[in-house]
N, C-alpha and C positions, 0 to 999 in steps of 0.2 A: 715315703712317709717320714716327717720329722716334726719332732716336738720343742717346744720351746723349753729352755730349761734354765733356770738360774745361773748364775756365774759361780754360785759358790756351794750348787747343788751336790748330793753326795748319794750314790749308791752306798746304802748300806752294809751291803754284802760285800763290799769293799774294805772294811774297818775291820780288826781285829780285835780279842776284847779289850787291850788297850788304847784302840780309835773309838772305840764305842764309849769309854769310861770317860775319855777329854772330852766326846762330842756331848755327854751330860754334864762335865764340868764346866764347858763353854756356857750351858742354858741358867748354871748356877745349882743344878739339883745335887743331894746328895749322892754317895758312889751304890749304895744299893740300887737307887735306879736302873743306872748302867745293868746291875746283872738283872734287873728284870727287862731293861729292853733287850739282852743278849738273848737271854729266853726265848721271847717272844721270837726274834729273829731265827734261831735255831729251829724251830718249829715251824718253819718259812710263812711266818707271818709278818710282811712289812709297812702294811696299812697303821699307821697310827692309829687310824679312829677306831681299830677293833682290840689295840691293847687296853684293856680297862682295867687294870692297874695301874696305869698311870695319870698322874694328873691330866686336868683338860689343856691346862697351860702348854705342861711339856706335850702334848700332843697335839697343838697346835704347832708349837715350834718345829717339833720333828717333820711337818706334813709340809713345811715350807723348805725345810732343808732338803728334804729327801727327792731325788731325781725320779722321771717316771720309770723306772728301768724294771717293772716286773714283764718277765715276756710272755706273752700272748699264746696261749694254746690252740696251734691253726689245723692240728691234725691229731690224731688218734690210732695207730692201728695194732692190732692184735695179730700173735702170728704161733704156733708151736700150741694150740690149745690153750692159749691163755695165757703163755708161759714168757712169752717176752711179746712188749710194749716198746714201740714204735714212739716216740713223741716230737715233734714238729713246734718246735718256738719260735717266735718270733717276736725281737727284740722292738724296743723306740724305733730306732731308726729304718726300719723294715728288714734289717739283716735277719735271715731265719739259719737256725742251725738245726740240728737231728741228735736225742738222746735216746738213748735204749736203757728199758729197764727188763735185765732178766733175772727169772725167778726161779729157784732150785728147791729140795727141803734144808732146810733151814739156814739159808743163804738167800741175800737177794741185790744183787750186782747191777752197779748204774754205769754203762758208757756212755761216757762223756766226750766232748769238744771242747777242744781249745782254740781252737782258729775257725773261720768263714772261709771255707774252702781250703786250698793246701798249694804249700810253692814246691814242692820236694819232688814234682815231676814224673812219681812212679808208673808208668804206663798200664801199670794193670790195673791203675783203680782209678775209677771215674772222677773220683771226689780230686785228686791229686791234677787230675788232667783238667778238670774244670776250671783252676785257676783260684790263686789266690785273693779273698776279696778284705778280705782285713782280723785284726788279734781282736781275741776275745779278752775284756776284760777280767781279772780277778773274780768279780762278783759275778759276772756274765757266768765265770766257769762255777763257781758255790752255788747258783741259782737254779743250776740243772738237778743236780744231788738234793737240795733242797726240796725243789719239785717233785722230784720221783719220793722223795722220804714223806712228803706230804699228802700226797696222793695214796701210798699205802697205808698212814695213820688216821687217814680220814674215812676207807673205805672206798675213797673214787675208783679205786682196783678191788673192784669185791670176790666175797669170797667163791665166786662162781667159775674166778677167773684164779685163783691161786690153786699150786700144786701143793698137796700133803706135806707137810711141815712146814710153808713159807714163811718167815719171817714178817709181823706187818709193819720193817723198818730198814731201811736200807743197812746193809750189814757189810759191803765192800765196795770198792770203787774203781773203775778203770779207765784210763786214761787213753781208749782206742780208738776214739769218735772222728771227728772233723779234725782237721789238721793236726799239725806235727808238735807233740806238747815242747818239744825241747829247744821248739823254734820262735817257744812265747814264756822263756824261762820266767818272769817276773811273773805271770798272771798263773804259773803253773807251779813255782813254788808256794808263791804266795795262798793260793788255793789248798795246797796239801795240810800246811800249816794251820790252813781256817777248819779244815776236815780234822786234822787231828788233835786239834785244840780239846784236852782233858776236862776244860769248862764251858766245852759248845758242842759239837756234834760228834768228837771224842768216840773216831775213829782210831782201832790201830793202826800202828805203821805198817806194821803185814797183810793189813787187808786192803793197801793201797796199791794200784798197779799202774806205771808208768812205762806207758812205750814210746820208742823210738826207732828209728831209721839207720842209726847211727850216729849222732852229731854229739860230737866229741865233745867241745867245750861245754852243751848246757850236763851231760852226765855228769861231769867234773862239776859244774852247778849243782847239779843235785847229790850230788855227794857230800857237799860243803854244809848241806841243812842238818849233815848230821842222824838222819833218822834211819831207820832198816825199811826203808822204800823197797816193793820189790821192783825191781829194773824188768822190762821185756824188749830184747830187739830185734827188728824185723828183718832180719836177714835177707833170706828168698833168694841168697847163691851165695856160692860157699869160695869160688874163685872171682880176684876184682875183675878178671873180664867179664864174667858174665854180670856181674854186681853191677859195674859202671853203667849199663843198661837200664837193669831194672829196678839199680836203686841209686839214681845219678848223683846224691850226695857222696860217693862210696869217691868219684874222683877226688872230692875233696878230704877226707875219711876213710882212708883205704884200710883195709880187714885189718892190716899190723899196728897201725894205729889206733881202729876201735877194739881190737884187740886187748890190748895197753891198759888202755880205760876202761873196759868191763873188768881185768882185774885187780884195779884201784880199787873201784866200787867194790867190786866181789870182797877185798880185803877188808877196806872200811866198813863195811856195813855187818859183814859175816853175813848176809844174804846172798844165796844162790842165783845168777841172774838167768832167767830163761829167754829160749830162740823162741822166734815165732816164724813159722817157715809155708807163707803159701805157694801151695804147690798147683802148677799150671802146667796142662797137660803139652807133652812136647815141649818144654823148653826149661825147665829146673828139675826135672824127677829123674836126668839119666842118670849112668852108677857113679860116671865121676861125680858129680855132685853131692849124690847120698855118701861117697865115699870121701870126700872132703868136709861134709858136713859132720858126721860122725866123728872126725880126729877134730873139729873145732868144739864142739859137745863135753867131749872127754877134755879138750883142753881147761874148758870154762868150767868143767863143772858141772854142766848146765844141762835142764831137762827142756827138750824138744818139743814146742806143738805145730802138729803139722795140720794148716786149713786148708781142706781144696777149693780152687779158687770158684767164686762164682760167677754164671753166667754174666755180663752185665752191660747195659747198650754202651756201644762206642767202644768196646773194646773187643781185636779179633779171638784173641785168645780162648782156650777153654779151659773146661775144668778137666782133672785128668777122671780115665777111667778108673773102673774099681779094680782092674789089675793093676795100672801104673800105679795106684795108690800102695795096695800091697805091696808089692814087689819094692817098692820106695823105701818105705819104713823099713823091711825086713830088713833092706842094707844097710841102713840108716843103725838099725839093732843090733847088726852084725859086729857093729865097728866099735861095738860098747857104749852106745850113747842109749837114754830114756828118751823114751817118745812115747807122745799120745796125739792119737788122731782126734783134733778138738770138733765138736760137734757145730754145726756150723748152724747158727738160729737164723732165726727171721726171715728164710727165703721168701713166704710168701705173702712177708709186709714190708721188704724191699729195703730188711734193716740190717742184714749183714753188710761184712766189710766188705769196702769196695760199692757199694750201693746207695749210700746214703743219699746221693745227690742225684746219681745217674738218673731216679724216674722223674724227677721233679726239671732236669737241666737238659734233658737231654731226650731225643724223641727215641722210639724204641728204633732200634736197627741203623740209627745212626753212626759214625764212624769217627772218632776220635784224632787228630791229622797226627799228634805228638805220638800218642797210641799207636798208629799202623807205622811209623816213619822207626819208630823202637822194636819193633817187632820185624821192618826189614834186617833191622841190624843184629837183633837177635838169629834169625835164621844165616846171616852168612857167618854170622861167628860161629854156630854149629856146624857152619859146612866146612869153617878151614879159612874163609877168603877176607876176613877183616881182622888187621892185627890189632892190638889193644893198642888206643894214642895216649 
């Protein structure tokens, strides 16, 4: 699917309020304008002909400038009682990505995407193994948050479907969705920036959450913006042997390295940064691990979420039992670290992590080749027989 689009077309949700102020200074309007087209925008309205505050002129001009890039709502689904929203967009171009809106009392948390798929190769999630198909725009990434914020202020989440205090306005943001944000630093700074903008959708910096894999230089990027981001990283092994496996950026990145830079960040920002640790049963929950993961914890600082992993086609792996789980954390507790076992949403609308892609890419009970060929290597390095290269 492709659309014809001007040479000198602009997604809106691309501009900042200072691209928005030149693009009505360009048409000759006064600078009020600007903040009522900002308005308008924040409210994820980008049809010109339904802003009627403004002239017919500039809303002519705007409808020639502005590219077709609102994306398309090709799916819907509901999952936790109502409580997390599954959403399915799909851009111009036919790339489709996956946003999750979940809802708490009085909280209401948008998973987002920054990438069409993911290059970072993690064998336990579908979405990483499915392959990288292209970065998501700036606007691409504000258009999701916008969507979900407008769909709560409108009522298209009624109230049949919201939990006791819900918010009807997105209240936090997470950067856990489709690929790797730190691996699209311009469309992922740029996007925090459009979020926390005190004269547009003037989110805190604290209710923003940024994770990562590890990649060292965009952290050092996100550092540089200045803001109390909170940082999350996805661990998932606490030694680079087993890490080089299951988080293959870690050869380039090894722990004493991301190490370093978590507390850079940890310093600059005075924000605590937290682990994110899914746990798959047999092969990250033994005690060395909980017992390494625990002295890295205490080293950062840093509070602990542990997810067990979910089922998901194409990958052999499991989730661990409710004992491995126990018995995990307790030692994981032992060793003086915080943890919480994070509740894992959306199983049965195929929106938790690791899932986003598998039902759409992939047939059930199919088999992964990147997935099984990491998992042989997994198993001999538990046995003893592969040394780290």
């Amino acid at each position: 699917m492709t659309t014809d689009v001007q040479p000198d077309a602009i997604d809106p949700y691309s501009l900042d309020h200072e691209g928005v102020a030149a693009l009505v200074a360009e048409f000759g309007e006064p600078s009020y304008r600007a903040d009522q087209l900002w308005s308008w925008l924040v409210r994820g309205v980008d049809d010109p002909a339904e802003m009627t505050n403004l002239p017919k002129a500039l809303r002519a001009q705007l409808e020639e400038r502005f590219a077709p890039s609102r994306p398309e709502l090709i799916a819907h689904s509901v999952a936790d009682d109502g409580h997390t929203h599954k959403l399915l967009l799909r851009f111009a171009d036919g790339e489709a990505i996956e946003t999750v809106l979940m809802l708490y009392p009085r909280r209401a948390t948008v998973c987002i995407s920054t990438q069409a798929g993911c290059a970072m190769g993690c064998p336990f999630c579908a979405t990483g193994q499915a392959g990288f198909r292209r970065q998501l725009t700036a606007g691409e990434v504000v258009r999701q948050v916008v969507v979900a914020d407008a769909a709560l202020r409108s009522g298209a989440i009624g109230d049949e479907d919201l939990p006791d205090d819900a918010p009807d306005h997105v209240t936090n943001v997470v950067y856990m969705g489709m690929g790797e944000p730190l691996a699209n630093v311009p469309a992922t700074i740029q996007s925090v920036a459009w979020l926390h903008d005190p004269e547009g959708f003037n989110l805190s910096a604290r209710s923003i959450t940024v994770s990562t894999v590890g990649l060292v230089p965009g952290i050092q990027k996100l550092q540089e913006l200045g803001l109390p981001v909170t940082l999350a990283v996805s661990l998932h092994a606490a030694t680079d042997e087993l890490r080089d496996h299951l988080v293959p950026i870690n050869r380039t990145h090894p722990l004493r390295e991301l190490e370093a830079a978590v507390r850079d960040y940890r310093d600059a920002t005075n924000r605590r940064v937290s682990i994110e640790w899914c746990l798959i049963g047999d092969v990250n929950d033994d005690d060395r691990q909980a017992d390494e993961l625990g002295r890295i914890a205490r080293r950062w600082r840093s509070h602990v979420n542990v997810i067990p992993m979910n089922p998901t086609p194409g990958v052999q792996w499991r989730e661990p039992t409710a004992e491995q789980l126990k018995r995990f954390v307790a030692r994981v507790r032992e060793r003086g670290a915080e943890v919480t076992v994070r509740d894992t949403r959306g199983r049965d609308a195929d929106a938790a992590c690791g899932q986003l892609l598998a039902s759409y890419a992939l047939g059930a009970g199919s088999r992964l080749p990147a997935a099984v060929a990491a998992a042989d290597r997994v198993d001999a390095l538990r046995e003893g027989t592969e040394p780290r290269s």
